[in-house]
C-alpha positions in Angstrom: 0.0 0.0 0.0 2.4 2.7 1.1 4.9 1.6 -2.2 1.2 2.5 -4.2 1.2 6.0 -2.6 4.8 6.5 -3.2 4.0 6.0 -6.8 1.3 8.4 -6.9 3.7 11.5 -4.9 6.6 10.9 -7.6 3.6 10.6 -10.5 2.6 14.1 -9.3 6.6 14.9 -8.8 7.1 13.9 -12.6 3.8 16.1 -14.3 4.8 19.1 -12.0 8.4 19.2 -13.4 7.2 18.7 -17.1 4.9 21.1 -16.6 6.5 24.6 -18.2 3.4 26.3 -16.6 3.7 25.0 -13.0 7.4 25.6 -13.1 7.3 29.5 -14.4 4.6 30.2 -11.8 6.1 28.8 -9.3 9.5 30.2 -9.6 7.7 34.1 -9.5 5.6 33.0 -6.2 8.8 31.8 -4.9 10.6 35.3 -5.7 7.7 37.7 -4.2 8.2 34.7 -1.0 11.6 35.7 -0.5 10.9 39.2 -1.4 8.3 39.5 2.0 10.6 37.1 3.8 13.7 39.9 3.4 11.9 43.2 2.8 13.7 45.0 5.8 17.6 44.0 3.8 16.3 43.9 0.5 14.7 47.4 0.6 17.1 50.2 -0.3 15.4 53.2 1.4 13.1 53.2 4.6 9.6 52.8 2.6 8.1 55.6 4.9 10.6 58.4 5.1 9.6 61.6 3.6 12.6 63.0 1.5 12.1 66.6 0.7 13.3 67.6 -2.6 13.0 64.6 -4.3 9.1 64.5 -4.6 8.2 62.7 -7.8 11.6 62.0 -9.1 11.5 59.8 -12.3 13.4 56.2 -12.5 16.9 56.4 -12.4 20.2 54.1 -10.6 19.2 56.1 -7.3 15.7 55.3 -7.4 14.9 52.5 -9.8 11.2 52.8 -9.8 11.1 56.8 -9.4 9.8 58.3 -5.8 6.1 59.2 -5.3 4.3 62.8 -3.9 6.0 62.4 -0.6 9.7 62.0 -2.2 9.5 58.3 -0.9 11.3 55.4 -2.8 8.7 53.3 -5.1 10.6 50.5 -5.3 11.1 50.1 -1.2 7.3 50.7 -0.7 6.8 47.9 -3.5 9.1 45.2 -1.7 7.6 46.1 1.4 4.4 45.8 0.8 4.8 42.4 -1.0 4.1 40.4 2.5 1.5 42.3 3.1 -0.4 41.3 -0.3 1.0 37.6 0.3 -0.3 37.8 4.3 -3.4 38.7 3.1 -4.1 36.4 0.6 -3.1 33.3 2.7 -4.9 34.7 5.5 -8.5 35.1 3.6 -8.5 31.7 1.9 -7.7 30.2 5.1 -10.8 31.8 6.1 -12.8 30.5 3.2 -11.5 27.3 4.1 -12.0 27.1 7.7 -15.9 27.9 7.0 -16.2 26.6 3.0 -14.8 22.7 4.4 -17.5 21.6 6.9 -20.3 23.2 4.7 -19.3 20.9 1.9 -18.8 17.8 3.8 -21.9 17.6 5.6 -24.3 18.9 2.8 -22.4 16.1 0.8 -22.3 13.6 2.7 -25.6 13.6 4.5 -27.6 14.6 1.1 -31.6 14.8 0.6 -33.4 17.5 3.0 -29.6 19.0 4.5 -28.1 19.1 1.2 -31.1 21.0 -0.6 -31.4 23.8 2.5 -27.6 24.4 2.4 -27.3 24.7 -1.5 -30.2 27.1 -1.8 -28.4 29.3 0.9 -25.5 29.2 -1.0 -26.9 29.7 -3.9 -28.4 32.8 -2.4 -25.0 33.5 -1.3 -23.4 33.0 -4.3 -25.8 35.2 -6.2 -24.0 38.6 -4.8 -21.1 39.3 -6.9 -18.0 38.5 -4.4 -16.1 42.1 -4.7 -19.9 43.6 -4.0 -20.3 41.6 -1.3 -16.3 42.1 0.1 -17.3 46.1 -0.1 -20.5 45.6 1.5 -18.6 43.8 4.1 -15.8 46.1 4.7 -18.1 49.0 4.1 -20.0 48.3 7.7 -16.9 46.7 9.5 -14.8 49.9 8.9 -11.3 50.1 6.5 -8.6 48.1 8.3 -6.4 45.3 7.4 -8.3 42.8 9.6 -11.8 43.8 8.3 -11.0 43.2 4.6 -9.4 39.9 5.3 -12.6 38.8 7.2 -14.6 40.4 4.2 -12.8 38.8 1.1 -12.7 35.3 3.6 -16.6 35.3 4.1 -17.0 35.8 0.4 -15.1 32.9 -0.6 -16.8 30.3 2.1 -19.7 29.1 -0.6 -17.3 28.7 -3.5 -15.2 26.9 -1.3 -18.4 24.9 0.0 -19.5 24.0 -3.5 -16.1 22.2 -4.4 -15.9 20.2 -1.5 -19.8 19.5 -1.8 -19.4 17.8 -5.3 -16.2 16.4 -4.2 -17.7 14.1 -1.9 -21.3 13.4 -3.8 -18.6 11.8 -5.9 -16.9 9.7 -2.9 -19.3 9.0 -0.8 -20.7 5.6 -2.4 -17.6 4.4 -3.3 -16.6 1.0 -1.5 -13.7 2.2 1.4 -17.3 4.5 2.3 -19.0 1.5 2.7 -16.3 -0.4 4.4 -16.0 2.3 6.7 -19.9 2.1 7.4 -20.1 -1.5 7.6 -17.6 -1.4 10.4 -19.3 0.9 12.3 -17.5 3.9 11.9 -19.4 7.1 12.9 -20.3 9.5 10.5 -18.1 12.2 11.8 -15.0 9.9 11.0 -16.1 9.1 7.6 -15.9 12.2 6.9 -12.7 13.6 8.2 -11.0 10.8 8.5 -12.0 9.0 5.3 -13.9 11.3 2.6 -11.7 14.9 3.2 -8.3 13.0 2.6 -9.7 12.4 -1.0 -11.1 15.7 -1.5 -7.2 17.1 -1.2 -6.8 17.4 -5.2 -9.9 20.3 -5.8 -9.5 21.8 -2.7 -5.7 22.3 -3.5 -6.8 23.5 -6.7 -9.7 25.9 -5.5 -7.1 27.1 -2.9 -4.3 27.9 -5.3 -6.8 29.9 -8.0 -8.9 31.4 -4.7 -5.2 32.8 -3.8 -5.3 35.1 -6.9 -8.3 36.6 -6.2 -7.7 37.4 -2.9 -4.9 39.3 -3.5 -6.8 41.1 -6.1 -9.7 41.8 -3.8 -7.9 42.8 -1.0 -6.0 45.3 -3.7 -9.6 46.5 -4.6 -10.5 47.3 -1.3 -7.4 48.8 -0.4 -7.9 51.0 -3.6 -11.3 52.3 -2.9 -10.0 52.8 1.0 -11.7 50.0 2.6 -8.3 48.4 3.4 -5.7 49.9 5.5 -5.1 53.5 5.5 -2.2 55.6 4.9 0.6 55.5 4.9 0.5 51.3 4.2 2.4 50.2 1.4 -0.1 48.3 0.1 -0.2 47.6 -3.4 -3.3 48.9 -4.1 -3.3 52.0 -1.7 -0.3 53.0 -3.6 -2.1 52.7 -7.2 -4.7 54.6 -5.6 -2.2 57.2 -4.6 -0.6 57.0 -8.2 -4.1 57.5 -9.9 -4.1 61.4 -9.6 -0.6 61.4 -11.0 -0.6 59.4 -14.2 -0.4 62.1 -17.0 2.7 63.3 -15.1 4.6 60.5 -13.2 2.8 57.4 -14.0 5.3 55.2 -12.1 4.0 55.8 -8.7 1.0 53.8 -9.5 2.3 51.9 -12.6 5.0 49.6 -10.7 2.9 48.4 -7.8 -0.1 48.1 -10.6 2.5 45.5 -12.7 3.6 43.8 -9.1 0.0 43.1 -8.2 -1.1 42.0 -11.9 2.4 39.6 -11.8 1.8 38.2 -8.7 -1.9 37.0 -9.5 -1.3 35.5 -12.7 0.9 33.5 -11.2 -1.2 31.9 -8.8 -4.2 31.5 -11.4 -1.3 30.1 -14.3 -0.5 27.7 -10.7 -3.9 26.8 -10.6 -4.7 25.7 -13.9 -1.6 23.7 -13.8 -2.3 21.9 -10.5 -5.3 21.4 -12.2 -4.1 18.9 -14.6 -1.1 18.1 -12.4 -4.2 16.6 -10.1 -6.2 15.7 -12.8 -8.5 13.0 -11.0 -8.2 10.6 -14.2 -5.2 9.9 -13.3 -3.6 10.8 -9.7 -6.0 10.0 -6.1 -3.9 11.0 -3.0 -6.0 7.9 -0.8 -8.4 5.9 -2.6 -7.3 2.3 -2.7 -4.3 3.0 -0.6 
């Protein structure tokens, strides 16, 4: 059994490394990682120090990505502000997760009356487009770092639900389920314990495409100042900053604009690689092992 599910990791080893997609992605998430990991040594000016004089100074060897109104370095505020976007996209999927999970594995596995009641409140749920919903959100919380994250998180729990739901309609009456009845398991283990293991592939998937537009909503709020205030280096603060400027020094807003665009195409070009990486057809992390 466990030589079965060492064949599956190195299957998964094998399509992720001929994957050209999975690779390039991966390689740019990896760089904005290190980029939030060593923001304080990597920076070359202090990302909030006014510098008189040197207000809206173009691109040059001193300041490769020009300063903005305040004479502040573009390219410090950037790099600082890149664990920030990262911190906040983990931390709303988690939240999708946390609540998304146990919707989709009980209205799964339990079915008839439960299933229909929970689907037609997500459905409701769903019906409100998410970054309407994030605003609405943030809008009666108040604009703060924590507020958004809770916003964009609640949005993304009956996306998250509806994966996990059809995940385990498709599990549920296949034989180790019945084994595990038949033995007298209780329901609870069945599903953590038995069903949720095999639902790893689209929830990994989900997670890694749900990452993107996290980031991006979080940058949305942030630009409409619903996300934290001044004077946060967040990415989309700063191209909100950067709008009133763009006929005269379109960097300030251009350069966090392009790190914010970079950062979630990676994750969605991730995601639809995982997603044939994972491709059902032809990798299960447990079934049968």
């Amino acid at each position: 059994m466990l030589f079965l599910k060492d064949e599956r990791y190195q299957l998964i080893a094998r399509r992720f490394r001929r994957n050209k997609r999975a690779i390039a992605s991966s390689l740019v998430i990896i760089f904005f990682a290190i980029l939030a990991m060593l923001a304080p040594y990597l920076a070359p000016y202090d990302p909030f120090k006014f510098s008189m004089g040197e207000e809206f100074a173009a691109p040059s060897w001193k300041h490769p990505f020009g300063t903005d109104e305040f004479g502040r370095d573009v390219l410090s505020r950037v790099i600082d502000g890149t664990g920030m976007s990262l911190a906040f996209g983990f931390l709303a999927i988690a939240l999708g997760l946390v609540g998304g999970i146990p919707i989709g594995l009980v209205s799964g596995y339990l079915g008839r009356r439960v299933d229909e009641v929970v689907m037609r409140l997500t459905d409701a749920w769903i019906a409100f487009p998410e970054l309407i919903l994030a605003l609405m959100i943030a809008g009666i919380l108040g604009p703060s770092f924590r507020n958004a994250v809770l916003a964009v998180g609640v949005v993304f729990i009956p996306g998250v639900a509806r994966v996990v739901r059809s995940a385990v309609l498709a599990l549920r009456e296949l034989d180790f389920v019945r084994a595990a009845k038949a033995s007298g398991e209780s329901d609870l283990y069945i599903m953590v314990g038995e069903i949720l293991p095999n639902c790893a592939s689209p929830i990994l998937v989900e997670t890694t495409i749900r990452l993107a537009y996290a980031i991006l909503d979080g940058a949305s709020l942030s630009f409409l100042g619903l996300g934290q205030p001044p004077p946060s280096t967040n990415w989309g603060l700063m191209v909100s900053s950067g709008r009133a400027y763009l006929g005269t020094s379109p960097w300030i807003a251009l350069f966090p604009g392009l790190a914010i665009g970079l950062l979630v195409l990676s994750f969605n070009l991730l995601g639809d690689a995982m997603r044939d990486i994972l491709d059902p057809k032809v990798v299960s992390f447990r079934i049968g092992a």
